[in-house]
TILOVEX-195411 format. One line per 4 residues: number of its first residue (from 1); for each residue x, y, z of C-alpha. Coordinates in nm, 3 decimals. Layout:
REM TILOVEX-195411
NUM	X,Y,Z | ...;
REM end
This chain:
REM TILOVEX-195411
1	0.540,-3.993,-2.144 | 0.483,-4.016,-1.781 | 0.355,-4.310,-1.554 | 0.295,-4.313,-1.229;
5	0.262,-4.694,-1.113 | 0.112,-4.805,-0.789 | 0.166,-5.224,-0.691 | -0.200,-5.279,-0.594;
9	-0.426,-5.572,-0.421 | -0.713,-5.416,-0.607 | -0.799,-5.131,-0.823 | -1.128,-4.994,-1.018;
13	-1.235,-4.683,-1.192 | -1.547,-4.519,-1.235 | -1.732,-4.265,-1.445 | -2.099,-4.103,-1.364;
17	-2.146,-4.380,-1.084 | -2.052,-4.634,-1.315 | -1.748,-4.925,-1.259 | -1.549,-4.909,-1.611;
21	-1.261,-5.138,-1.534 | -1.168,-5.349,-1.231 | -0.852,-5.547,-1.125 | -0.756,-5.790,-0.837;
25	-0.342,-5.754,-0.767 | -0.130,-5.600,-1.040 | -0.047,-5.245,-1.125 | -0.250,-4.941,-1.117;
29	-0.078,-4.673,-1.396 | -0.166,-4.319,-1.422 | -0.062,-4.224,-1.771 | 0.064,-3.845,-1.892;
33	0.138,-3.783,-2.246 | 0.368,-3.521,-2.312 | 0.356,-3.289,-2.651 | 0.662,-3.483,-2.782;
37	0.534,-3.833,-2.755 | 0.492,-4.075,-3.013 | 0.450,-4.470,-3.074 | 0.795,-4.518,-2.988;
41	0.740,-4.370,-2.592 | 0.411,-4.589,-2.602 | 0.596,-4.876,-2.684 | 0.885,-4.820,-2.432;
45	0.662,-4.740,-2.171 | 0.444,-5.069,-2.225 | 0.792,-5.307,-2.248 | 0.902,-5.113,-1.907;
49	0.575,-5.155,-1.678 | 0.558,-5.513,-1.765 | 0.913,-5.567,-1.706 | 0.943,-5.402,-1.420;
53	1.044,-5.604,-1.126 | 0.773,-5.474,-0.801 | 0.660,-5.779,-0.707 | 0.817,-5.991,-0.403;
57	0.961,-6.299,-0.363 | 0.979,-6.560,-0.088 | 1.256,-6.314,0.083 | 1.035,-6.019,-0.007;
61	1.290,-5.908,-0.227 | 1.116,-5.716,-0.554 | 1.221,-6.042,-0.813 | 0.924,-6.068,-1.029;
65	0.703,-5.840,-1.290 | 0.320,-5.812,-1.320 | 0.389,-6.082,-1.594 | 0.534,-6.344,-1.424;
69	0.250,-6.329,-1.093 | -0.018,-6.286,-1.366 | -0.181,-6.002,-1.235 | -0.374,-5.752,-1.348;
73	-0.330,-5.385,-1.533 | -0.535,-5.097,-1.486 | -0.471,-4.763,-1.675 | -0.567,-4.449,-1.661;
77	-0.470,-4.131,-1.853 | -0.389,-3.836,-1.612 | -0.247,-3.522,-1.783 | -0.157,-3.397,-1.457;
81	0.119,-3.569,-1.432 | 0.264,-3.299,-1.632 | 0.141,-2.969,-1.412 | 0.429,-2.725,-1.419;
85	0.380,-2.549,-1.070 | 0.723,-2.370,-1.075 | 0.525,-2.036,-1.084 | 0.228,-1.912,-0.918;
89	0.008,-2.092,-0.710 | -0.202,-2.237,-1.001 | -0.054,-2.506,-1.186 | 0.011,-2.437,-1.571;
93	-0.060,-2.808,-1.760 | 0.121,-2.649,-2.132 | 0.353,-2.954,-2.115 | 0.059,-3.209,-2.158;
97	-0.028,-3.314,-2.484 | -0.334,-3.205,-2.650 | -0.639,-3.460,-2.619 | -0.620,-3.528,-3.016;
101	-0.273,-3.632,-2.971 | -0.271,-3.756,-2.600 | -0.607,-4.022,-2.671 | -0.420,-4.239,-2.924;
105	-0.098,-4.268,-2.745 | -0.299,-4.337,-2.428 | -0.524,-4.619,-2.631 | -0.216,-4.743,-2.818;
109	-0.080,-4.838,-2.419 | -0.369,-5.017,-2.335 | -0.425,-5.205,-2.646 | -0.069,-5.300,-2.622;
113	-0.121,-5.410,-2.261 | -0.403,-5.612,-2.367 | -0.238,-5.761,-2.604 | 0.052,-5.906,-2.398;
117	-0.260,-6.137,-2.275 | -0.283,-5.972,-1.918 | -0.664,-5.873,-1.769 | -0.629,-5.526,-1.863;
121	-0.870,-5.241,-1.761 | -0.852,-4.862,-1.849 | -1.046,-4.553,-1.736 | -1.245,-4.314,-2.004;
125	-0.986,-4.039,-2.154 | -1.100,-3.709,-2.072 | -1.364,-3.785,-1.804 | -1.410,-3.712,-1.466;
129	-1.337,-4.030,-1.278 | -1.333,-4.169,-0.944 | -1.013,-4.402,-0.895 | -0.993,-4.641,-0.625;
133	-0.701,-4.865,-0.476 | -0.578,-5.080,-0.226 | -0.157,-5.001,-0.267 | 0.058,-5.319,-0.142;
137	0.362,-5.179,0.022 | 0.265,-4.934,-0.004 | 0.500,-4.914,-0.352 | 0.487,-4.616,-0.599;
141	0.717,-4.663,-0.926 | 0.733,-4.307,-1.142 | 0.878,-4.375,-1.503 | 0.976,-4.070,-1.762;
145	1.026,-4.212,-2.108 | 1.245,-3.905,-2.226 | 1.466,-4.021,-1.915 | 1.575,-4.327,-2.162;
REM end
């Protein structure tokens, strides 16, 4: 599993001119599930974006988590995060889990976000949709979850 996790002032998704999910400051996370995934990589992912230490102190020093400044989570699944471009011009996305088995790992993240008691937003799996953000820092955080 793959995240790519922006420290945002705001963030919102939409589908078919629609707003699905909004948040004020917190963490924007594009999500990849790889064909090797389980509940185990969901979990570790979860326990490592909340933990994870992006957010500034009085020094500006990064000293606290999305948890501790009660912000916000968005997520959104992005299989792309797993485009193979070693060959060719045209990426190859074979890595990427298949939607039957990428959806449930993707919904078990959210749910699990959620549940931690943080506003929590997510995009629509498998749609088209139009992501916008306001990066603080700017900061960009990539985690691998077979890097553990």
């Amino acid at each position: 599993m793959r995240a790519a996790i922006q420290r945002v002032l705001e963030a919102s998704v939409d589908v078919d001119g629609t707003r699905l999910s909004h948040i004020d400051r917190g963490l924007l996370v594009f999500l990849g599930v790889t064909t090797t995934d389980g509940p185990a990589q969901a979990d570790w992912m979860v326990d490592k974006i909340l933990a994870l230490r992006v957010f500034g102190d009085d020094a500006g020093r990064f000293d606290a988590s999305v948890v501790d400044v009660g912000g916000g989570v968005l997520v959104v699944s992005q299989f792309t995060l797993y485009a193979d471009t070693r060959k060719g011009r045209r990426p190859s996305f074979t890595a990427a889990a298949p939607p039957d088995q990428a959806e449930p790992l993707y919904q078990r993240v959210v749910d699990r976000v959620a549940a931690r008691g943080l506003a929590t937003g997510a995009g629509r799996f498998g749609a088209h949709m139009l992501v916008r953000l306001v990066n603080d820092g700017p900061v960009t955080i990539l985690l691998d979850s077979t890097a553990t």
